[in-house]
C-alpha positions as CSV (number, residue, x, y, z in Angstrom):
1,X,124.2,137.8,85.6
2,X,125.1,137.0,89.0
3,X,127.0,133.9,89.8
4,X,124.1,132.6,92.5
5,X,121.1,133.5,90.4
6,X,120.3,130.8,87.9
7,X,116.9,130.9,85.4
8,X,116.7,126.8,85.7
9,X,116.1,126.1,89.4
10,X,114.2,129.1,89.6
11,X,112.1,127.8,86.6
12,X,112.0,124.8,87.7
13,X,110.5,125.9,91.0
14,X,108.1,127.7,89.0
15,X,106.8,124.9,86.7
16,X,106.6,122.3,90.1
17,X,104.4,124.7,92.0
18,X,102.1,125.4,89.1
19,X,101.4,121.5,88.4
20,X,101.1,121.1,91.9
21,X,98.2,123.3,92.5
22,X,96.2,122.5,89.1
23,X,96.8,118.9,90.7
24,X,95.3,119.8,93.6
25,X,92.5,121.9,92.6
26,X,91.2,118.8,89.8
27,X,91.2,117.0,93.0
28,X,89.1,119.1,94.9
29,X,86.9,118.8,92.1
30,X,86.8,114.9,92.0
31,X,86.3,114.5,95.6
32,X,83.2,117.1,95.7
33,X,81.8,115.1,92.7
34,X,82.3,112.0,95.0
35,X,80.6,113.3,98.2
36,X,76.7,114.3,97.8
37,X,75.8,117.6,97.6
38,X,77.8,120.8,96.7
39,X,80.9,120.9,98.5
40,X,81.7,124.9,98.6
41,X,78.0,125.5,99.1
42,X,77.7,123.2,102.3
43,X,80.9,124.5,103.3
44,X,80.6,128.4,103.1
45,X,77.1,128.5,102.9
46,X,75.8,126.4,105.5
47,X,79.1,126.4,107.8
48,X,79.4,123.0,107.7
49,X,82.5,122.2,109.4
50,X,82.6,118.5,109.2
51,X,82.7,118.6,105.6
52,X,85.4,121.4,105.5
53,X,87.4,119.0,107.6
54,X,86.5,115.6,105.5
55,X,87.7,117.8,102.4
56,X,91.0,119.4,104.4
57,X,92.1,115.7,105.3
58,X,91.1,114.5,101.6
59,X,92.9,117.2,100.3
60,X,96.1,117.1,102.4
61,X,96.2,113.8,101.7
62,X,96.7,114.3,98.0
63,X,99.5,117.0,98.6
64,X,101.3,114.5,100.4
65,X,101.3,112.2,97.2
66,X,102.1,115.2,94.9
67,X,105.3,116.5,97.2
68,X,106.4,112.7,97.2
69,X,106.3,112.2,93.3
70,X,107.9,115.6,92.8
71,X,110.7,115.2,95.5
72,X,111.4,111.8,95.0
């Protein structure tokens, strides 16, 4: 194997990412059981953009807190 290609970082990488998008996606769940209504229906059903931008921030919000815990 090749002196710059290592399994851990790569793994590591991996394994990060992974957690980080389950995290985020039981969020998105929790906040559209938080707001009334169906979230994904009012969003790509009725074109609601307010509530695609209340879930964006909501949801950007939370990958700020995940990239935090996992970088520092």
């Amino acid at each position: 194997m090749r002196e710059f290609l290592h399994a851990y970082p790569l793994l590591a990488v991996l394994v990060y990412a992974a957690g980080g998008i389950l995290i985020l996606a039981a969020a998105y769940f929790v906040i559209d059981r938080l707001t009334p209504g169906h979230l994904s229906k009012t969003i790509f059903e009725e074109k609601n953009t307010a509530a695609a931008m209340v879930v964006s921030a909501a949801l950007v919000g939370v990958a700020i807190i995940i990239a935090s815990s996992i970088v520092g």
